[in-house]
DRENDO-1510 file (C-alpha; in Angstrom, 1 decimal, always signed):
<recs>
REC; n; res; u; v; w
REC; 1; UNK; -42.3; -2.0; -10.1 .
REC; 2; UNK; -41.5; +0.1; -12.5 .
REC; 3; UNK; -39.5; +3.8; -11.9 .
REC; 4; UNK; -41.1; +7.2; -11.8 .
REC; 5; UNK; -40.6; +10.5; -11.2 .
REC; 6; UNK; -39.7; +11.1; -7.5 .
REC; 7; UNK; -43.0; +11.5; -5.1 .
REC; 8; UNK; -43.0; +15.2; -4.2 .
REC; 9; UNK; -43.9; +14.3; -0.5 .
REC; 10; UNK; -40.9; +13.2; -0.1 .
REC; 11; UNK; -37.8; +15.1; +2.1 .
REC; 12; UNK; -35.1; +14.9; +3.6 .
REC; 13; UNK; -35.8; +14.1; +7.3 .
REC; 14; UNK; -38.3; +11.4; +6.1 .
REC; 15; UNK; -38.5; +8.1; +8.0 .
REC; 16; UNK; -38.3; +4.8; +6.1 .
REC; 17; UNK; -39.1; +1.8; +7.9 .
REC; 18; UNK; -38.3; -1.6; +5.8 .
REC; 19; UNK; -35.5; -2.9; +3.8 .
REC; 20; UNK; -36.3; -5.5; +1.0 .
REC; 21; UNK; -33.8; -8.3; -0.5 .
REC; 22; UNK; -34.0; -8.6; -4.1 .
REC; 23; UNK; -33.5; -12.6; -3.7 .
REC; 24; UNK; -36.4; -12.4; -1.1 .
REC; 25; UNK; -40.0; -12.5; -1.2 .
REC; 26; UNK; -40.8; -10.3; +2.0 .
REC; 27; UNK; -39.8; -7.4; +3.2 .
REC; 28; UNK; -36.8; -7.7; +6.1 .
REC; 29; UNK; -37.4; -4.6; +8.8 .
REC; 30; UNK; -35.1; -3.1; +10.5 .
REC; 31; UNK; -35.1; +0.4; +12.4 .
REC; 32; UNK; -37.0; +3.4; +11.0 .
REC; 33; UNK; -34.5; +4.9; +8.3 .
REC; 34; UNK; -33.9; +8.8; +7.6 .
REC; 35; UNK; -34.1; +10.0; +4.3 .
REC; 36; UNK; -31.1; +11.3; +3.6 .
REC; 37; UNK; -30.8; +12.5; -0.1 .
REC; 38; UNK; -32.7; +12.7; -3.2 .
REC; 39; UNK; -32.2; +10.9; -6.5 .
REC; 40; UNK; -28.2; +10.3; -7.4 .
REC; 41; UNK; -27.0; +11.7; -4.0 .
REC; 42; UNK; -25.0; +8.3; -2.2 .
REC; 43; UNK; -26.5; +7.2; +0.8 .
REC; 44; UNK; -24.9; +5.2; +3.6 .
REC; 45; UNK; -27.5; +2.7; +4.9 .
REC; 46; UNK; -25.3; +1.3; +7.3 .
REC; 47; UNK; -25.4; +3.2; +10.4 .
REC; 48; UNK; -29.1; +2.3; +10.5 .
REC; 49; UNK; -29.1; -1.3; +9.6 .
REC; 50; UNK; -28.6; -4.5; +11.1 .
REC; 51; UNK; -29.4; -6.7; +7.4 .
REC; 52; UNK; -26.8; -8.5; +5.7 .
REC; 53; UNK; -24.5; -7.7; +2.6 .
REC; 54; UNK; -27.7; -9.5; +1.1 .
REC; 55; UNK; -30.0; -6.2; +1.2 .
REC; 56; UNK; -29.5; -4.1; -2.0 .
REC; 57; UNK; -32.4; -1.6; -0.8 .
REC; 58; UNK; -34.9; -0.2; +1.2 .
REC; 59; UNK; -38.5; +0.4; +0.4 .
REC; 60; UNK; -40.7; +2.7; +2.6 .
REC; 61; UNK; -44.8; +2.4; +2.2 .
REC; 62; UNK; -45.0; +5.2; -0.3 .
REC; 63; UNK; -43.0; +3.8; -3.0 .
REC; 64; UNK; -38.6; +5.1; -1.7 .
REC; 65; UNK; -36.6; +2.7; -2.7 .
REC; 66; UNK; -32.2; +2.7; -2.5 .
REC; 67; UNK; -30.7; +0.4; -4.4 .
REC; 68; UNK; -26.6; -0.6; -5.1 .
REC; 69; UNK; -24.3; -3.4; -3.7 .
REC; 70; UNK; -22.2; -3.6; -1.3 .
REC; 71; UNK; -18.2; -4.1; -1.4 .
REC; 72; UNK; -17.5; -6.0; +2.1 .
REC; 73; UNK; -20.0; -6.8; +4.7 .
REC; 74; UNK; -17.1; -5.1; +7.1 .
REC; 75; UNK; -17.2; -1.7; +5.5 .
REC; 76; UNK; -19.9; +1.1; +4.7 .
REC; 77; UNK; -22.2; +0.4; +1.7 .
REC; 78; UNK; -23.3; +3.5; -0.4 .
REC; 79; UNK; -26.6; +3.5; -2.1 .
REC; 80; UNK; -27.8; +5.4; -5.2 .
REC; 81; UNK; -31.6; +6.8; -4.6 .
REC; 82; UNK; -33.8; +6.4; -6.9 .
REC; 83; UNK; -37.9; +6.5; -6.5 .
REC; 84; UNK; -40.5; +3.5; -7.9 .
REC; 85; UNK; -44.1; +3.6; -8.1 .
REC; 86; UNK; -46.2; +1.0; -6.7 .
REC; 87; UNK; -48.1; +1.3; -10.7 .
REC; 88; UNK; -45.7; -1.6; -12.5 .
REC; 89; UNK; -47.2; -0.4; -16.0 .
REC; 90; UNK; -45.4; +3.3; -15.5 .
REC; 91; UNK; -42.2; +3.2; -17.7 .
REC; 92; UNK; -40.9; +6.7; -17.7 .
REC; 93; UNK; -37.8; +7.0; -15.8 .
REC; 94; UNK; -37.1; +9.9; -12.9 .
REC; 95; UNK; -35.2; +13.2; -14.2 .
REC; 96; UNK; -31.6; +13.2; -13.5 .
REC; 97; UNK; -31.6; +9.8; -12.7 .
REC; 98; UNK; -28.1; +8.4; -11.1 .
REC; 99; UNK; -26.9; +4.7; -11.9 .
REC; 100; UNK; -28.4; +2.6; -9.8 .
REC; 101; UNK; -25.9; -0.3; -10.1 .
REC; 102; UNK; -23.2; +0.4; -7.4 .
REC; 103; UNK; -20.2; -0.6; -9.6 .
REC; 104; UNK; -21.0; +2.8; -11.9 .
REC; 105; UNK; -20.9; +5.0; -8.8 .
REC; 106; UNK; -17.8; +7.3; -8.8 .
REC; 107; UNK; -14.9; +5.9; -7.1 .
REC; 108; UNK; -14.6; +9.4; -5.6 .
REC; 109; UNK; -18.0; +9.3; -4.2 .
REC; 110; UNK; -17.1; +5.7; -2.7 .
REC; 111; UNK; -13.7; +7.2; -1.2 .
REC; 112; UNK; -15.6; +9.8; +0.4 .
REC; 113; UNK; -18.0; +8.1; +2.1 .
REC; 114; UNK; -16.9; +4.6; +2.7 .
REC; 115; UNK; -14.6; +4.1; +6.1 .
REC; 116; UNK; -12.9; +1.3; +5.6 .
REC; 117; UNK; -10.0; +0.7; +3.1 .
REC; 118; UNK; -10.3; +1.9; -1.1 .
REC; 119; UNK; -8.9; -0.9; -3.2 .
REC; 120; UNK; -8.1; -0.3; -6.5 .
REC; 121; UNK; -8.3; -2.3; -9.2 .
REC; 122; UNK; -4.0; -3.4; -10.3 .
REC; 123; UNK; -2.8; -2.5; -7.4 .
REC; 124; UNK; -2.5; -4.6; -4.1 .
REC; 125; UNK; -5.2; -4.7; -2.0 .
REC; 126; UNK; -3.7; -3.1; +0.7 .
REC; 127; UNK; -4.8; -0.1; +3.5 .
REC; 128; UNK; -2.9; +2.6; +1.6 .
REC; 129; UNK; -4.3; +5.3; +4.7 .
REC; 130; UNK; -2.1; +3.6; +6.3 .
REC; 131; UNK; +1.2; +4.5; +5.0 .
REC; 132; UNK; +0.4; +7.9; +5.9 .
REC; 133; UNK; -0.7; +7.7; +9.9 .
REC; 134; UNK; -1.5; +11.6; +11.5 .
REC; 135; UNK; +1.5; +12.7; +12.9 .
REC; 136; UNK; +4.1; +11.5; +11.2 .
REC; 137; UNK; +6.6; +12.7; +8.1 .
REC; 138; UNK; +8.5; +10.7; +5.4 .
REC; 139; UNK; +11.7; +10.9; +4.7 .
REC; 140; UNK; +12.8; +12.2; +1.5 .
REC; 141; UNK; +14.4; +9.2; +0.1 .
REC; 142; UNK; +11.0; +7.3; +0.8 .
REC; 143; UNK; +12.1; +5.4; +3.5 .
REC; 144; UNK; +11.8; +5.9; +7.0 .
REC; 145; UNK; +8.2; +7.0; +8.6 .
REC; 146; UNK; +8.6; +8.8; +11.5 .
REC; 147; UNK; +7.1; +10.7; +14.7 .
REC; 148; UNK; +7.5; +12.5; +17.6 .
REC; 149; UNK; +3.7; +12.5; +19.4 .
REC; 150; UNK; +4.2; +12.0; +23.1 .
REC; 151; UNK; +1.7; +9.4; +23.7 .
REC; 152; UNK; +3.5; +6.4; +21.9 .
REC; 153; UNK; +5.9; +6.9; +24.1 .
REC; 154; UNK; +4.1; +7.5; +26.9 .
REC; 155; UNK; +1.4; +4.4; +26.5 .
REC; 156; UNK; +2.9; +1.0; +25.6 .
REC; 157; UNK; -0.8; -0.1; +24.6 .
REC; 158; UNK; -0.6; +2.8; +21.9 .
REC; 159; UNK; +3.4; +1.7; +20.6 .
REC; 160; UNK; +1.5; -1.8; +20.6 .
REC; 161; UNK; -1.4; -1.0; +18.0 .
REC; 162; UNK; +1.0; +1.3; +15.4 .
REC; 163; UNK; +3.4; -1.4; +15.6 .
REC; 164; UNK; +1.2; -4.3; +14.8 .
REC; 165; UNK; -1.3; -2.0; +12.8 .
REC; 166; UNK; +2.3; -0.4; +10.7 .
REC; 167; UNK; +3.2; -4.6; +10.0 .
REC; 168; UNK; +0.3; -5.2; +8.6 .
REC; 169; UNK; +1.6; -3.1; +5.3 .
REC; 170; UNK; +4.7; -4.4; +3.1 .
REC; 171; UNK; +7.9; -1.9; +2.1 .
REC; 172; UNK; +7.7; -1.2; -1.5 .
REC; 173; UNK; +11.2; -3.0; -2.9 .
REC; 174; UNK; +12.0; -1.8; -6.5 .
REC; 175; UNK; +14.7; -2.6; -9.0 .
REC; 176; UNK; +17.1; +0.3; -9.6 .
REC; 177; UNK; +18.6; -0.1; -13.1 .
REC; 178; UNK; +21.2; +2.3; -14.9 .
REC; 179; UNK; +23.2; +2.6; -17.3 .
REC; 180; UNK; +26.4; +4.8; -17.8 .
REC; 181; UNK; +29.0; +5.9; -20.2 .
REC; 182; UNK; +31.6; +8.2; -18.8 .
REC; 183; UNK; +29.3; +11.2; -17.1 .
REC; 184; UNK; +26.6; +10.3; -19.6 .
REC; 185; UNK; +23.3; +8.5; -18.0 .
REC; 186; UNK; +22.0; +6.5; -20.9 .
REC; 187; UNK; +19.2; +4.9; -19.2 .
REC; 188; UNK; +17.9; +5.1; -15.6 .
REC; 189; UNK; +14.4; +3.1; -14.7 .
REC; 190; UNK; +13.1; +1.7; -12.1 .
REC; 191; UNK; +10.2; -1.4; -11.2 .
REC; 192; UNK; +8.1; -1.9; -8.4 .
REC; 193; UNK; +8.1; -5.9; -7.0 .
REC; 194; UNK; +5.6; -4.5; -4.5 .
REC; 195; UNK; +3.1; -6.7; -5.7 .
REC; 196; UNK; +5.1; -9.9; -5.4 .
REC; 197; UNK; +4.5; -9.8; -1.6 .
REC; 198; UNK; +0.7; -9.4; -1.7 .
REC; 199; UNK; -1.3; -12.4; -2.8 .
REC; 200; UNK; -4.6; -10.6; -3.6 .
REC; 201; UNK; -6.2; -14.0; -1.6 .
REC; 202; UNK; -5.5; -12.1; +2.2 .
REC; 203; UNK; -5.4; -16.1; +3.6 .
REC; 204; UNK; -2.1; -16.7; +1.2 .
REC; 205; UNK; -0.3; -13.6; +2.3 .
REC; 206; UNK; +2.5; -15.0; +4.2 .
REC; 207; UNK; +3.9; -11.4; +6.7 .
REC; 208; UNK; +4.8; -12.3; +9.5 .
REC; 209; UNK; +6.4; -10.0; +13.4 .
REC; 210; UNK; +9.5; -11.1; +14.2 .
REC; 211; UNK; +11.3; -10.3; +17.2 .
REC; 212; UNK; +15.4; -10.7; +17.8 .
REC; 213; UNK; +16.1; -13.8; +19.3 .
REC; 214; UNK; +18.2; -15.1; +22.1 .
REC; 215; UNK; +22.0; -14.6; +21.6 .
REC; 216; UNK; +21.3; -12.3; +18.5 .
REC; 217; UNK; +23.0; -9.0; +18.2 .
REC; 218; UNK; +20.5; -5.7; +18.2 .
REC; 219; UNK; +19.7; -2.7; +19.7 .
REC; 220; UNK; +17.8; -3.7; +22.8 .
REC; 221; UNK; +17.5; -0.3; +24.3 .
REC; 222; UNK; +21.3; +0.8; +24.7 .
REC; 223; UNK; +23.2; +3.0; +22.6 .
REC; 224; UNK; +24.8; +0.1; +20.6 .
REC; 225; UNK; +24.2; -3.6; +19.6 .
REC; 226; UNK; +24.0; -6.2; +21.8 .
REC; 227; UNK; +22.8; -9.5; +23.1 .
REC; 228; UNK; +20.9; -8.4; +26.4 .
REC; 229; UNK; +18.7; -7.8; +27.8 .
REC; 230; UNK; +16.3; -10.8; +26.8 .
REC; 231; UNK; +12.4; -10.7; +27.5 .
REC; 232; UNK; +9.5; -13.6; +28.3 .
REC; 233; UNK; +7.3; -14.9; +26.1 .
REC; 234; UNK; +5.2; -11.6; +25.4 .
REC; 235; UNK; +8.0; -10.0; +23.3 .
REC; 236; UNK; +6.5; -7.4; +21.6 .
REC; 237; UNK; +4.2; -6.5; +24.7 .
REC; 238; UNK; +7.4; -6.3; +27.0 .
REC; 239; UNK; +9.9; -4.5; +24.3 .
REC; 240; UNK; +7.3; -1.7; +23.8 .
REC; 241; UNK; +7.2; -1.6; +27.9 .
REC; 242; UNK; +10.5; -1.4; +28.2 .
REC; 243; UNK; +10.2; +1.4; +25.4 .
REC; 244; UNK; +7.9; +3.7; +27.4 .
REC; 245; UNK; +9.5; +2.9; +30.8 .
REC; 246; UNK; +12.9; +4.0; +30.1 .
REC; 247; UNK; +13.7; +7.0; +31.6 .
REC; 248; UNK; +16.4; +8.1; +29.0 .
REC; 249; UNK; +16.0; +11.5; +27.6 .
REC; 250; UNK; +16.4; +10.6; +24.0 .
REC; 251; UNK; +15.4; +7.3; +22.9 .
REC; 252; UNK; +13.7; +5.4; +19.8 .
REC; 253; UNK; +11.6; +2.3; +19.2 .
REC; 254; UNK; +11.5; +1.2; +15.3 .
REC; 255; UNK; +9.8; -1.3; +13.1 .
REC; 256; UNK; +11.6; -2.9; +10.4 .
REC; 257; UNK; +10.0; -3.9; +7.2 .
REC; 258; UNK; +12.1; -6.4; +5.1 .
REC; 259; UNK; +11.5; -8.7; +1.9 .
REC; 260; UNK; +12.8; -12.0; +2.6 .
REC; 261; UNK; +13.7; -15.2; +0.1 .
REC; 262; UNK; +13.7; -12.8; -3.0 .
REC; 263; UNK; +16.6; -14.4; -5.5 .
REC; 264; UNK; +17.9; -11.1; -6.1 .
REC; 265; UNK; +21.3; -12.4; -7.4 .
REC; 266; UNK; +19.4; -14.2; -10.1 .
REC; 267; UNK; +17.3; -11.0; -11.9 .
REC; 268; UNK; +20.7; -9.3; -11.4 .
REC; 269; UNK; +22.2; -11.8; -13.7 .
REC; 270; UNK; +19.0; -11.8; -16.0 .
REC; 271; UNK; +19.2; -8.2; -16.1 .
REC; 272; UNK; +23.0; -8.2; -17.2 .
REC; 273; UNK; +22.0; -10.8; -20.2 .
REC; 274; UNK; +19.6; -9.0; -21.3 .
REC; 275; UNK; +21.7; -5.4; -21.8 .
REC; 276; UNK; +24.4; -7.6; -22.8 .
REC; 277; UNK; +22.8; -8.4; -25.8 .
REC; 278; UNK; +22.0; -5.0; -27.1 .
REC; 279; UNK; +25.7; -5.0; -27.6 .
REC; 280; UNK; +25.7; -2.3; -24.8 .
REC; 281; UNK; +29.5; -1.3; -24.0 .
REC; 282; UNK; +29.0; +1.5; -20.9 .
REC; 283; UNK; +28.8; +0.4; -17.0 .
REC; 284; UNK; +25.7; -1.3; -16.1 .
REC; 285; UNK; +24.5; -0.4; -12.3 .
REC; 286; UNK; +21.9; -2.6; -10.5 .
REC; 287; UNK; +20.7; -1.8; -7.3 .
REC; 288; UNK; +17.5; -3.3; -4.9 .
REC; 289; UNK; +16.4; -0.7; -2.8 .
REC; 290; UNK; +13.7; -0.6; -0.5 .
REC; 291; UNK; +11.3; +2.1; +0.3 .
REC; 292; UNK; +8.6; +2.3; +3.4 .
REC; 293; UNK; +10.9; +0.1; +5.4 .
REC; 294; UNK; +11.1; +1.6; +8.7 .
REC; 295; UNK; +8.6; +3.1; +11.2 .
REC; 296; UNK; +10.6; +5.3; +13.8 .
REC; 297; UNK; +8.8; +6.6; +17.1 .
REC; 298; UNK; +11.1; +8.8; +18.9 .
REC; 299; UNK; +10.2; +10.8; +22.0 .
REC; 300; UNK; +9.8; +14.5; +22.7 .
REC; 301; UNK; +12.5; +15.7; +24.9 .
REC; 302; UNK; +11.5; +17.8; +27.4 .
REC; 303; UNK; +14.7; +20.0; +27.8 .
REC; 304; UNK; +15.9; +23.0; +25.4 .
REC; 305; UNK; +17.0; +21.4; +22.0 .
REC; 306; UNK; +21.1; +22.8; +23.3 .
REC; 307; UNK; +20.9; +20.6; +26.2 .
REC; 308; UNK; +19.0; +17.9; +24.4 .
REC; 309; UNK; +22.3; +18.1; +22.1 .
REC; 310; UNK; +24.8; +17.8; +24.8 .
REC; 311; UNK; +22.8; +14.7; +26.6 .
REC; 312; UNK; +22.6; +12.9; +23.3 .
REC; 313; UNK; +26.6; +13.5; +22.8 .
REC; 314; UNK; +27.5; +12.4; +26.1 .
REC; 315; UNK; +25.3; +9.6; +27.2 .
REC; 316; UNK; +23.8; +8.8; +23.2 .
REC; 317; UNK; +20.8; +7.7; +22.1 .
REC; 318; UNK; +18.5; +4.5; +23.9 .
REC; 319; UNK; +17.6; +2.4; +20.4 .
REC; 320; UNK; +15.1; +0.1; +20.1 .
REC; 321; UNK; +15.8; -1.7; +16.9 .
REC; 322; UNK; +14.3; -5.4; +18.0 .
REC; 323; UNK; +11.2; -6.2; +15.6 .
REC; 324; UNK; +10.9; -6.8; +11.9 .
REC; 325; UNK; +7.5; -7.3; +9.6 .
REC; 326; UNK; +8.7; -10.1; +7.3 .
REC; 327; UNK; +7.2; -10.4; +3.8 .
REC; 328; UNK; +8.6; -13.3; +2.4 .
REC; 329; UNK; +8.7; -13.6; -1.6 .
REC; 330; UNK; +8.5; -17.3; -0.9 .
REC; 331; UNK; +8.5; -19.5; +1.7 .
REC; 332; UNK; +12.0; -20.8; +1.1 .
REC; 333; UNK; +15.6; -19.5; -0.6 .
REC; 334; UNK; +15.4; -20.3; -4.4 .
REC; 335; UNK; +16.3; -23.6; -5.2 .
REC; 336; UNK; +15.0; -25.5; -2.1 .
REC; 337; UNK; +12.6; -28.1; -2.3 .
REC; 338; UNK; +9.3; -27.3; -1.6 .
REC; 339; UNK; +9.6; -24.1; -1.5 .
REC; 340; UNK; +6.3; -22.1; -2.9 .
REC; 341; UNK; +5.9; -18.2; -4.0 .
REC; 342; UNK; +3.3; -15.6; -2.5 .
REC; 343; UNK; +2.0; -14.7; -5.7 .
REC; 344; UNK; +5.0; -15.6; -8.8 .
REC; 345; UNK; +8.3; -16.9; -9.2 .
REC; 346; UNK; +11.3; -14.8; -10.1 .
REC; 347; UNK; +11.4; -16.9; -13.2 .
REC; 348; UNK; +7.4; -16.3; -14.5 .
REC; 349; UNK; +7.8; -12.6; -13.5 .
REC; 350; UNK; +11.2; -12.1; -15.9 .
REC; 351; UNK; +9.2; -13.6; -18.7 .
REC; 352; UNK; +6.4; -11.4; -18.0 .
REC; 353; UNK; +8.3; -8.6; -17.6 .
REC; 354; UNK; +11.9; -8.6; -19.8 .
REC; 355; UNK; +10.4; -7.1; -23.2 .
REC; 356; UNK; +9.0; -4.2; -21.2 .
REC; 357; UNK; +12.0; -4.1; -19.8 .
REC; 358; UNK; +14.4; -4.1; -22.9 .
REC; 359; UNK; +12.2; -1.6; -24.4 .
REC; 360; UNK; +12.5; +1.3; -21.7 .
REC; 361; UNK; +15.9; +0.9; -22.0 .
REC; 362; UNK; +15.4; +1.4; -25.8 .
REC; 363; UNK; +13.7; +4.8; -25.2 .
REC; 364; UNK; +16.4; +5.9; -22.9 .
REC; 365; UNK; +14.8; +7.0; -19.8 .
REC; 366; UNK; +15.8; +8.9; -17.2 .
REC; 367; UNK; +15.6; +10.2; -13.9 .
REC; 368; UNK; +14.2; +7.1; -12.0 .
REC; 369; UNK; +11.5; +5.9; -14.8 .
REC; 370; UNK; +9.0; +3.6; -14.1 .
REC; 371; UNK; +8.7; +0.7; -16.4 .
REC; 372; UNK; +5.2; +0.4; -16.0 .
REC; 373; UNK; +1.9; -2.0; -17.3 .
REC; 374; UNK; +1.8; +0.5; -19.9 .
REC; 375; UNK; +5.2; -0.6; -21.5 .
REC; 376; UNK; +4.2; -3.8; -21.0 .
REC; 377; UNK; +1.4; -3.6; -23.2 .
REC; 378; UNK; +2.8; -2.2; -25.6 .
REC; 379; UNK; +5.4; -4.7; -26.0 .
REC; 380; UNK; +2.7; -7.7; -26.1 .
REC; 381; UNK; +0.6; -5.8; -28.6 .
REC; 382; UNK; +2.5; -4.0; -30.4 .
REC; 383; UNK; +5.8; -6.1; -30.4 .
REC; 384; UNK; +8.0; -3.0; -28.8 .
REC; 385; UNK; +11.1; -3.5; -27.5 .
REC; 386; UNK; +12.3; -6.1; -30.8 .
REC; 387; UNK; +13.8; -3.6; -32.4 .
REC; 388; UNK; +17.9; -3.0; -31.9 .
REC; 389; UNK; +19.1; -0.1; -30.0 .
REC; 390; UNK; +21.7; +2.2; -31.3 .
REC; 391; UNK; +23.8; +3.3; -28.6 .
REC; 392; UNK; +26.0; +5.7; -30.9 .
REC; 393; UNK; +29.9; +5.7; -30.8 .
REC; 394; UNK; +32.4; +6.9; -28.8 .
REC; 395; UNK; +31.7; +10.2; -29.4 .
REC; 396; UNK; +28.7; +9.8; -27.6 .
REC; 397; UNK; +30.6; +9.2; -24.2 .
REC; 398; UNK; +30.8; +12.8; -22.3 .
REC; 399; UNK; +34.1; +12.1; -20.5 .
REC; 400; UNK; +36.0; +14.8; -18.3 .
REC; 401; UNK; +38.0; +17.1; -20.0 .
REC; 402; UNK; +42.1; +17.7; -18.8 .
REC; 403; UNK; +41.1; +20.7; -16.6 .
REC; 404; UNK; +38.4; +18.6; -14.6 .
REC; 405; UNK; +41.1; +15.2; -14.1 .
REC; 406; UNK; +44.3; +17.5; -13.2 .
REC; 407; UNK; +41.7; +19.3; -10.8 .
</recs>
């Protein structure tokens, strides 16, 4: 079959009645289809049809035919329309014909219309809608995720889904890295280990819930830590019960998201070599922060926000600080035997990673930087980051003048 102009008959409105596999010799039915666009527009064939991630395409008795591919047999497939003739010796193709392979659809078009998760190709394949749920704000330092909508704490069924659903997603833990002579920042970059958590194999990731355990300190819905109350076997069912059932004016239930068997110590010490011998002489600070790693439902008090205030002083706050979403680095602390990486050790990733490193120091960035695959590029094709750095001399060091250290 060759493709043609597009059949004026045909609208929008239109009923198409079969599907065809391009592996298969017949024609697989399904229910009547709409026509919903013309040539180029996408077309989600879904909602209609009960054929497998097999079909790429329908094909109606007057010569309609969608084709594309699909991502997941879970989520949405879009189609690109185009129009064939039943004639196989026609050869002239439709005007403002779209690609019909689905892979050079715009991912904008796919984000649109598709309603499950966009991956993206070098990034973890994650749910990324998810670190932004309705309802809830950010912190400014990145960390906390936070809300205030009356039915989490009012339904333990609801506290239930965002907590497991909010797990399901990794914090984002980064290397902080800056260097400092005096008041003068010579360098201050950051990295993203992010992607050391998430095998892009989902079988291999290895997140787990956690919930405290007997005898260990927490906030188990008092106003400081302790070791009671315990709970059966349905722990997280029965804390977020306990959650909705307390009768506290102010109170708070909170995940915790933590990286866990990450040699930290280690890069520290790799990072310290490696500034070291740049014959660097100001103050090296190294820090591992985490961002995204807490998920805070708090309830809405009913009272004025004064005598909110003056209940909070008095009687403090109920805390519910018992659950943690683990993402190991590796299944064991470095050096133990056995032990087996999500997706890299500390070691591969240095190598992979320490001439992009050495050379956005070199540039002297600042204000948080992100040494990025773009730097690491560079240094494997282009060799950047070999070349010494010149750090200037003591002149260079802004240090406080009398007036600023008698003050």
């Amino acid at each position: 079959m060759a493709i043609l102009e597009r059949p004026t008959p045909f609208a929008r409105g239109m009923e198409i009645s079969a599907f065809k596999a391009p592996s298969a010799s017949h024609e697989l039915y399904a229910a009547p289809l709409t026509v919903a666009a013309f040539n180029g527009d996408p077309v989600d064939a879904d909602a209609a049809s009960a054929s497998s991630s097999e079909i790429y395409g329908f094909v109606g008795p007057k010569g309609f035919n969608a084709t594309g591919a699909s991502t997941d047999t879970t989520y949405a497939r879009i189609y690109t329309i185009t129009y064939i003739s039943n004639n196989a010796s026609s050869l002239t193709p439709p005007p403002y014909s779209g690609p019909s392979n689905f892979s050079e659809t715009n991912v904008s078009i796919r984000a649109r219309e598709s309603p499950g998760p966009m991956y993206y190709p070098g990034l973890p394949r994650l749910d990324y809608k998810l670190y932004s749920p309705p309802n809830f704000s950010l912190s400014t330092d990145c960390i906390v995720l936070s809300s205030r909508s009356d039915h989490l704490s009012a339904s333990a069924d609801a506290l239930l889904a965002l907590i497991r659903t909010q797990a399901s997603i990794p914090p984002k833990p980064l290397i902080h890295m800056k260097g400092t002579r005096g008041r003068k920042v010579d360098f201050d970059i950051k990295l993203n280990l992010m992607g050391l958590l998430v095998p892009d194999d989902t079988s291999k990731r290895m997140q787990y819930i956690r919930c405290v355990s007997e005898g260990e300190m927490a906030y188990r819905g008092g106003v400081k830590p302790d070791v009671i109350p315990e709970v059966g076997e349905r722990e997280l069912e029965e804390w977020c019960c306990r959650f909705v059932e307390d009768p506290a004016q102010v109170k708070s239930f909170a995940l915790d998201r933590v990286v866990a068997n990450l040699d930290t110590m280690w890069i520290e010490g790799q990072l310290r070599a490696l500034l070291a011998a740049t014959q660097y002489k100001g103050v090296l600070h190294v820090s591992f922060p985490v961002t995204h790693a807490k998920v805070v439902v708090q309830n809405q008090p009913k009272a004025n926000k004064f005598m909110t205030r003056m209940k909070k002083l008095f009687s403090g706050k109920h805390k519910y600080e018992v659950v943690q979403s683990v993402w190991p680095f590796a299944t064991a602390e470095s050096g133990d035997e056995g032990r087996r990486c999500a997706v890299q050790s500390e070691d591969v990733w240095w190598r992979e990673w320490r001439d992009s490193i050495r050379y956005a120091v070199s540039q002297k960035r600042q204000n948080g930087a992100y040494v990025t695959n773009e730097d690491k590029l560079e240094a494997l094709m282009e060799g950047k980051g070999q070349d010494s750095i010149d750090w200037g001399g003591v002149e260079a060091i802004d240090m406080p003048d009398e007036a600023e250290l008698e003050g």
